[in-house]
py3Dmol code that shows the C-alpha trace and the ligand (Angstrom):
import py3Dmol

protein = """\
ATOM      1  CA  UNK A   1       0.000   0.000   0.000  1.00  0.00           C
ATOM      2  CA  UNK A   2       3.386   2.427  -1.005  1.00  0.00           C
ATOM      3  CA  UNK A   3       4.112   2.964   2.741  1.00  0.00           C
ATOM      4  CA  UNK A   4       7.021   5.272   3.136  1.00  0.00           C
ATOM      5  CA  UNK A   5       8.831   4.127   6.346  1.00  0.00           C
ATOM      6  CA  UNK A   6      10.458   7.730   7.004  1.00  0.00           C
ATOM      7  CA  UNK A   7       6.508   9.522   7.406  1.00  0.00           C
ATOM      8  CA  UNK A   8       3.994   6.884   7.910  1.00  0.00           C
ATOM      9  CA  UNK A   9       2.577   5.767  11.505  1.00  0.00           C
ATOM     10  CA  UNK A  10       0.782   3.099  12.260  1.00  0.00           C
ATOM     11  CA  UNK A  11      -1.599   3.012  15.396  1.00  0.00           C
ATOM     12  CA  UNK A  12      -1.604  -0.299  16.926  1.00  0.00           C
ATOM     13  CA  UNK A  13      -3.491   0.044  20.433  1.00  0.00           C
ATOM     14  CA  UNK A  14      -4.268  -2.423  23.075  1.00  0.00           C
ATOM     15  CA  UNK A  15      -8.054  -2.831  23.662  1.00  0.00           C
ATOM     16  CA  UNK A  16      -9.513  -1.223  27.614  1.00  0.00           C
ATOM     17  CA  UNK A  17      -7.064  -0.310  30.136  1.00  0.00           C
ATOM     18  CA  UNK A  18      -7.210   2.798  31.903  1.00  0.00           C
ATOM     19  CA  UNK A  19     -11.065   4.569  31.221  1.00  0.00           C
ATOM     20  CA  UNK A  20     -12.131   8.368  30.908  1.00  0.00           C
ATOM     21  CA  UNK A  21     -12.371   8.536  34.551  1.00  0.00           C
ATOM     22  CA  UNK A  22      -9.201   6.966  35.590  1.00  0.00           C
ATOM     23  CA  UNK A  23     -10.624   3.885  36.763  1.00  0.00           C
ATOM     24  CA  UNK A  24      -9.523   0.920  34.860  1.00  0.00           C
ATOM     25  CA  UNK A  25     -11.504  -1.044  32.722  1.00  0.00           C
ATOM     26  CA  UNK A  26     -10.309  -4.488  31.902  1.00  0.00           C
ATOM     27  CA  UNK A  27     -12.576  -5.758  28.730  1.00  0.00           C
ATOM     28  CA  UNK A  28     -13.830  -8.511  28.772  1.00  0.00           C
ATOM     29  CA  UNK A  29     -13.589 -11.702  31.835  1.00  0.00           C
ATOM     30  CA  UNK A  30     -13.028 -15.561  31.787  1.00  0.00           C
ATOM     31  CA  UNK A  31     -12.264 -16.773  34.720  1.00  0.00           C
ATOM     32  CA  UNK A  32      -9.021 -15.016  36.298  1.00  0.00           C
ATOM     33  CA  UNK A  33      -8.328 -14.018  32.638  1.00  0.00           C
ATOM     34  CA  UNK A  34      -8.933 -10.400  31.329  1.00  0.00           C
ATOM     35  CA  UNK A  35      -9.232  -8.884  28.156  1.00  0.00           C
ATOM     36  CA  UNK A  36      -7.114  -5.937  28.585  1.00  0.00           C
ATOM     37  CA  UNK A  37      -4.300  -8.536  30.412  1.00  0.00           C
ATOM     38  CA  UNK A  38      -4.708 -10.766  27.640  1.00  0.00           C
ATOM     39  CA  UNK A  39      -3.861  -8.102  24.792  1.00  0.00           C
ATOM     40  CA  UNK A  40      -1.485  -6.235  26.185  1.00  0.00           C
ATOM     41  CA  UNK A  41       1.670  -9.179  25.805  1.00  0.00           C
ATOM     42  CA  UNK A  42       0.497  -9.717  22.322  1.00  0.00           C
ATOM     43  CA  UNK A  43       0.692  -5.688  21.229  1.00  0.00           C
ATOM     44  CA  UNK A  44       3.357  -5.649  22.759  1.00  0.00           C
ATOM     45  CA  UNK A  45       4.643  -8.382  20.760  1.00  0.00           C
ATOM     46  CA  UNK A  46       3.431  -7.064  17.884  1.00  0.00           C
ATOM     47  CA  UNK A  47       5.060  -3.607  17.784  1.00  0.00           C
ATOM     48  CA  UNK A  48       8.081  -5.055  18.345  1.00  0.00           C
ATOM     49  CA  UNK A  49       8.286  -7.113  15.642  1.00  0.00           C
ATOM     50  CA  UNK A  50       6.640  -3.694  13.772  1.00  0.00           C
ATOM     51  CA  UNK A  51       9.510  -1.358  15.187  1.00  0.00           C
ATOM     52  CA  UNK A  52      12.526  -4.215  14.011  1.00  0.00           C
ATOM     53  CA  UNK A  53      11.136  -3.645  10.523  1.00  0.00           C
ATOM     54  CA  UNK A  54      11.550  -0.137  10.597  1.00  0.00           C
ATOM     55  CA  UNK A  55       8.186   0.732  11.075  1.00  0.00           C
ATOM     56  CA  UNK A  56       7.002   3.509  12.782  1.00  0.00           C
ATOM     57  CA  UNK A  57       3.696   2.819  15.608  1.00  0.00           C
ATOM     58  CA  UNK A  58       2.407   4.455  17.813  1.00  0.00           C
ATOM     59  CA  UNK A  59       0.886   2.503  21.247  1.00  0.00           C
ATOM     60  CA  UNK A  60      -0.780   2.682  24.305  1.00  0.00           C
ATOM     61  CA  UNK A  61       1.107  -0.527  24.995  1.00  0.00           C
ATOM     62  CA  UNK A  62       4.654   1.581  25.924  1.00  0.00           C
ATOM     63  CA  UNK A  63       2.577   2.865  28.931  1.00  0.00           C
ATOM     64  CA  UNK A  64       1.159  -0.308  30.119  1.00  0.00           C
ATOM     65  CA  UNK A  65      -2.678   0.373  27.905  1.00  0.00           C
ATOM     66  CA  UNK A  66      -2.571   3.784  29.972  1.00  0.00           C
ATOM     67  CA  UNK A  67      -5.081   5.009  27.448  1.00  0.00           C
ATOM     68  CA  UNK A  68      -9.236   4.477  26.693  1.00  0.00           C
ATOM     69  CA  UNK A  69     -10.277   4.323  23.384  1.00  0.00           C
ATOM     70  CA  UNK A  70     -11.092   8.310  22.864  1.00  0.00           C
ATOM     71  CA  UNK A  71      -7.923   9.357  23.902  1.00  0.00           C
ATOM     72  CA  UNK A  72      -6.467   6.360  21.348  1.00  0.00           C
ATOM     73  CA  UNK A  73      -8.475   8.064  18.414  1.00  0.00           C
ATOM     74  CA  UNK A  74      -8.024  11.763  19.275  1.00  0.00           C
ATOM     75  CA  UNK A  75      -3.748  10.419  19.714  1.00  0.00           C
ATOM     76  CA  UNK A  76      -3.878   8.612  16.566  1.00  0.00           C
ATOM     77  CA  UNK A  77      -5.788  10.933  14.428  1.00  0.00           C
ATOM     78  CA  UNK A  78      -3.264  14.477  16.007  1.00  0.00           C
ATOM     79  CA  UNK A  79      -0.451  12.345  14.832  1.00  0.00           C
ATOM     80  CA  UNK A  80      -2.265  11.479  10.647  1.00  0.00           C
ATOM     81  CA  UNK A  81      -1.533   7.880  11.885  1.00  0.00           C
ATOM     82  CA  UNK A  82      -2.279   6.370   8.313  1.00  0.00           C
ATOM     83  CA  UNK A  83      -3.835   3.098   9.752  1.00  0.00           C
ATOM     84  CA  UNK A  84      -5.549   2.428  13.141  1.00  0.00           C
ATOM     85  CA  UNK A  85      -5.248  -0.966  14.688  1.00  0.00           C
ATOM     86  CA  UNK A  86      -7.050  -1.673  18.308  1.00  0.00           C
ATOM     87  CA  UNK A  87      -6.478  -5.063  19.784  1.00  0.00           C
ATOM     88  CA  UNK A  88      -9.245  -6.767  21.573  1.00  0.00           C
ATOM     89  CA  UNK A  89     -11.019 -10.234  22.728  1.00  0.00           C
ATOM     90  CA  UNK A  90     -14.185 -11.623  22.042  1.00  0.00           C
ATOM     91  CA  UNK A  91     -16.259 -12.476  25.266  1.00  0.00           C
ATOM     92  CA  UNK A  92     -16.771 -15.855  26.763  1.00  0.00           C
ATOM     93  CA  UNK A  93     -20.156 -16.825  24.793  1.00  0.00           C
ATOM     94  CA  UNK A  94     -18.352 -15.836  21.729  1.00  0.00           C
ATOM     95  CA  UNK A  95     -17.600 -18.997  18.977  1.00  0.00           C
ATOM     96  CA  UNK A  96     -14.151 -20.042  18.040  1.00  0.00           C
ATOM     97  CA  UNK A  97     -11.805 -17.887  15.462  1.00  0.00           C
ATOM     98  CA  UNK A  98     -10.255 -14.258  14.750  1.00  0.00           C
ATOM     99  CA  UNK A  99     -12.621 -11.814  13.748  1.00  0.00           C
ATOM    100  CA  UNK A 100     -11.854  -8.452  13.110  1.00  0.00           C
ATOM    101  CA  UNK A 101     -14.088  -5.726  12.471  1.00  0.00           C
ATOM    102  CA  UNK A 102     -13.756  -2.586  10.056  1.00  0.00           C
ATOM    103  CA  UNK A 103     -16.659   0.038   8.585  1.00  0.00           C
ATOM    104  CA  UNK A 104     -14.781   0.829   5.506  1.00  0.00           C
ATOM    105  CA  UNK A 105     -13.601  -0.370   2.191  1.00  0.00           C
ATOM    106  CA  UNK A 106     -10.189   0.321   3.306  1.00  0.00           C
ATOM    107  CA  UNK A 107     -10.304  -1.709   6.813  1.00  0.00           C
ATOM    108  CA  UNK A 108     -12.145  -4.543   5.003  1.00  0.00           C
ATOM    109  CA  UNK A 109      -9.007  -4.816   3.303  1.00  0.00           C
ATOM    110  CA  UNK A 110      -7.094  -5.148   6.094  1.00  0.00           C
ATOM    111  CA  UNK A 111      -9.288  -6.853   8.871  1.00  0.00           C
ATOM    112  CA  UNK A 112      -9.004  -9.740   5.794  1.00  0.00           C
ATOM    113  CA  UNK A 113      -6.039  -9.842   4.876  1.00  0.00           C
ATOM    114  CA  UNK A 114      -4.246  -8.958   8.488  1.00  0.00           C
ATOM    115  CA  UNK A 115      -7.141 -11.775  10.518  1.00  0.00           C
ATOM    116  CA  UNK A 116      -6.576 -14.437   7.680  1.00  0.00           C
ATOM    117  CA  UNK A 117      -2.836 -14.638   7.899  1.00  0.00           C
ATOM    118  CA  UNK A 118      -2.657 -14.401  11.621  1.00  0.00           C
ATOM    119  CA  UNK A 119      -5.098 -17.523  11.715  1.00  0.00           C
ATOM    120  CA  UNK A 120      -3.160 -19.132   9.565  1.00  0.00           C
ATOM    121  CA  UNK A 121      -0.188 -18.906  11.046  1.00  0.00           C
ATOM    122  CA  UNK A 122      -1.719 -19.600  14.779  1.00  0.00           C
ATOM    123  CA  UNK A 123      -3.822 -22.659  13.708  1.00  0.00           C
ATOM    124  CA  UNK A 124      -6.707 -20.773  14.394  1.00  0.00           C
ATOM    125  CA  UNK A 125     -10.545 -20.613  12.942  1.00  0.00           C
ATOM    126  CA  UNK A 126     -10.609 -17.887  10.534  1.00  0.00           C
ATOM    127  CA  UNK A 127     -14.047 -16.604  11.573  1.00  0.00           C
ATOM    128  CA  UNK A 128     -14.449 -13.634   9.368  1.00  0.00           C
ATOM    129  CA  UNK A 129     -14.519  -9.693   8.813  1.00  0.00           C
ATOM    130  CA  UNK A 130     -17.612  -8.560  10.320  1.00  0.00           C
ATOM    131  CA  UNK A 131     -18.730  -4.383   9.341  1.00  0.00           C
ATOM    132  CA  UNK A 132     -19.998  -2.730  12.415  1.00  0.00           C
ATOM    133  CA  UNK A 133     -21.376   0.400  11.908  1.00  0.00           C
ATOM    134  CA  UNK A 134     -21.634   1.281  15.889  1.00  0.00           C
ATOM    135  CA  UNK A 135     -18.166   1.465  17.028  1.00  0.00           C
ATOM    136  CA  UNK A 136     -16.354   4.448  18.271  1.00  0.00           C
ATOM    137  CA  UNK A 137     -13.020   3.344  17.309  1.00  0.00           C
ATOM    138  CA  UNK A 138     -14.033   3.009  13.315  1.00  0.00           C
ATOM    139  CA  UNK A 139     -16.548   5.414  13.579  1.00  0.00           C
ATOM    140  CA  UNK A 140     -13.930   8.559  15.015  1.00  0.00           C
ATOM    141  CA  UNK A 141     -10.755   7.260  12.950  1.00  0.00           C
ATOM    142  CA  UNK A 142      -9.487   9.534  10.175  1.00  0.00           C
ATOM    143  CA  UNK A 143      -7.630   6.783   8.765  1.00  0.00           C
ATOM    144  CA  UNK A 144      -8.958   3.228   7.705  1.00  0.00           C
ATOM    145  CA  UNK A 145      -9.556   1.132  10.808  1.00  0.00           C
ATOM    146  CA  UNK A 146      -9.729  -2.115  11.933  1.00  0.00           C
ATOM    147  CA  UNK A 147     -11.218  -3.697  15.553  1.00  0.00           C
ATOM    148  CA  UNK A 148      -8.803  -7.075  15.665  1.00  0.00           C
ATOM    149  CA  UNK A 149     -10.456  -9.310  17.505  1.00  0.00           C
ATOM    150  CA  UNK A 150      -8.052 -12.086  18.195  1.00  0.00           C
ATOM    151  CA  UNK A 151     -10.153 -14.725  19.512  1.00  0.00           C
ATOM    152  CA  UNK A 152     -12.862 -15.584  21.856  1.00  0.00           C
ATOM    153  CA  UNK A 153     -11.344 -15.184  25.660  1.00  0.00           C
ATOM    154  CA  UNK A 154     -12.551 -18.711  26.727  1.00  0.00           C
ATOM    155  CA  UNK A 155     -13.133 -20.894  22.746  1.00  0.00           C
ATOM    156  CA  UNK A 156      -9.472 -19.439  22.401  1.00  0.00           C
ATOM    157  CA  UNK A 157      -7.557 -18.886  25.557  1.00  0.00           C
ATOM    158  CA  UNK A 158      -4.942 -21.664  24.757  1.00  0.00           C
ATOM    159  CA  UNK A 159      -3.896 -19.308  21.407  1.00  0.00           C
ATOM    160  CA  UNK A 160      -4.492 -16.163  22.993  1.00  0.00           C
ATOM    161  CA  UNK A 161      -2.155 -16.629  25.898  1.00  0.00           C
ATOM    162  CA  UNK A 162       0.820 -17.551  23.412  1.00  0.00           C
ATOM    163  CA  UNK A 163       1.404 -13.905  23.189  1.00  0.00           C
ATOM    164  CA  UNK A 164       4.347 -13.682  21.925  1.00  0.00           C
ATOM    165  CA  UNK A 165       3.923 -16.400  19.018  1.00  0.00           C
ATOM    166  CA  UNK A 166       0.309 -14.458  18.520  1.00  0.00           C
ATOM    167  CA  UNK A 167       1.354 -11.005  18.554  1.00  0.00           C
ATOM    168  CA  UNK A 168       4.604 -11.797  16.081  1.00  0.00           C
ATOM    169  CA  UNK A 169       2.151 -13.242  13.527  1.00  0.00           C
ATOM    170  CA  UNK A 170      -0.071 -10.425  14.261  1.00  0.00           C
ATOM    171  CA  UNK A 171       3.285  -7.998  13.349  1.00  0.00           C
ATOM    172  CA  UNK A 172       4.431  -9.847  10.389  1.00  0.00           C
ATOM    173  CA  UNK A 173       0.467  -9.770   8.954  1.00  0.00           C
ATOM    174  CA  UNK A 174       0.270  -6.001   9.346  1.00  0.00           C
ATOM    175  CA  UNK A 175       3.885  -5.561   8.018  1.00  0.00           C
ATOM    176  CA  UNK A 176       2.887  -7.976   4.779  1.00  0.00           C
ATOM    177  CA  UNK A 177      -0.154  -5.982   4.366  1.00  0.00           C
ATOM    178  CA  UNK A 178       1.800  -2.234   4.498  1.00  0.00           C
ATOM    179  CA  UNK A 179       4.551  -3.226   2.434  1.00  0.00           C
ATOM    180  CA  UNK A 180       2.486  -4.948  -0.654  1.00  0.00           C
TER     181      UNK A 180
END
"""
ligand_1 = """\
1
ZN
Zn -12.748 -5.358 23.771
"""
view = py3Dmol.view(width=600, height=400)
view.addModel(protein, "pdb")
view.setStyle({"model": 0}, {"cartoon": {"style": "trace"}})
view.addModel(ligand_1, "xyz")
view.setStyle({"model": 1}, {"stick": {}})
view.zoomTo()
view.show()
């Protein structure tokens, strides 16, 4: 997608943490297992593999998910991040697979191409790319977005607590997709 690794920044945020009023909001539960606990290794993960290829992100994940979702957007979109990237869980009830979400051509694109390979690569069910026209984070974006769901917190737990395997495929799908 011609992505010039001097200018370009990629937003890749870790789903919950810290809410508008300071209080902290952990996602989703399972057991003793969080949402925003689960995410955070596998961001992590991610932008490291992201920053190794020379790729510029920005992340709530240097501070320990120290930002909500507004301040994510209003960060992103001050800095022309040219994609948006916010990693999340799917509740316990929720079936088997990675299933991002996106409300745009653009973040079709990528929830596909981005949730496909990552599945792949984990031996994961490739659920789908779901459009969701309700959410703040696609909604308030200036840039194509994408809601990564990485799994279901209790169908998936065994893949999502590999974070470091998960969030390296997660970097290396996001780096394919930038640099086709
Ligand atoms: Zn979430």
């Amino acid at each position: 997608m011609a992505w010039n690794k001097d200018k370009d920044i990629m937003a890749l945020m870790a789903g919950h943490g810290k809410s508008l009023d300071g209080s902290w909001d952990s996602g989703c539960v399972y057991g003793s297992n969080t949402e925003a606990a689960l995410m955070l290794p596998i961001v992590k993960a991610a932008v490291r593999y992201l920053r190794s290829k020379g790729i510029k992100v920005l992340t709530d994940a240097d501070k320990n998910n120290n930002r909500n979702m507004t301040s994510c957007v209003k960060w992103a979109n001050n800095k022309h991040a040219k994609l948006y990237m916010s990693v999340h869980c799917d509740y316990k009830l929720a079936p088997k697979g990675v299933a991002p979400l996106y409300v745009s051509s653009a973040g079709k694109k990528m929830a596909k191409y981005v949730g496909k390979y990552v599945a792949k690569q984990m031996g994961m069910k490739w659920h789908g790319a779901f459009k969701r026209l309700d959410l703040y984070e696609l909604n308030a974006t200036d840039c194509p977005a994408v809601i990564f769901e990485t799994g279901a917190i209790k169908a998936d737990l065994k893949s999502l607590k590999k974070a470091d395997q998960y969030g390296k495929a997660l970097g290396k799908a996001i780096y394919k997709y930038i640099m086709k």
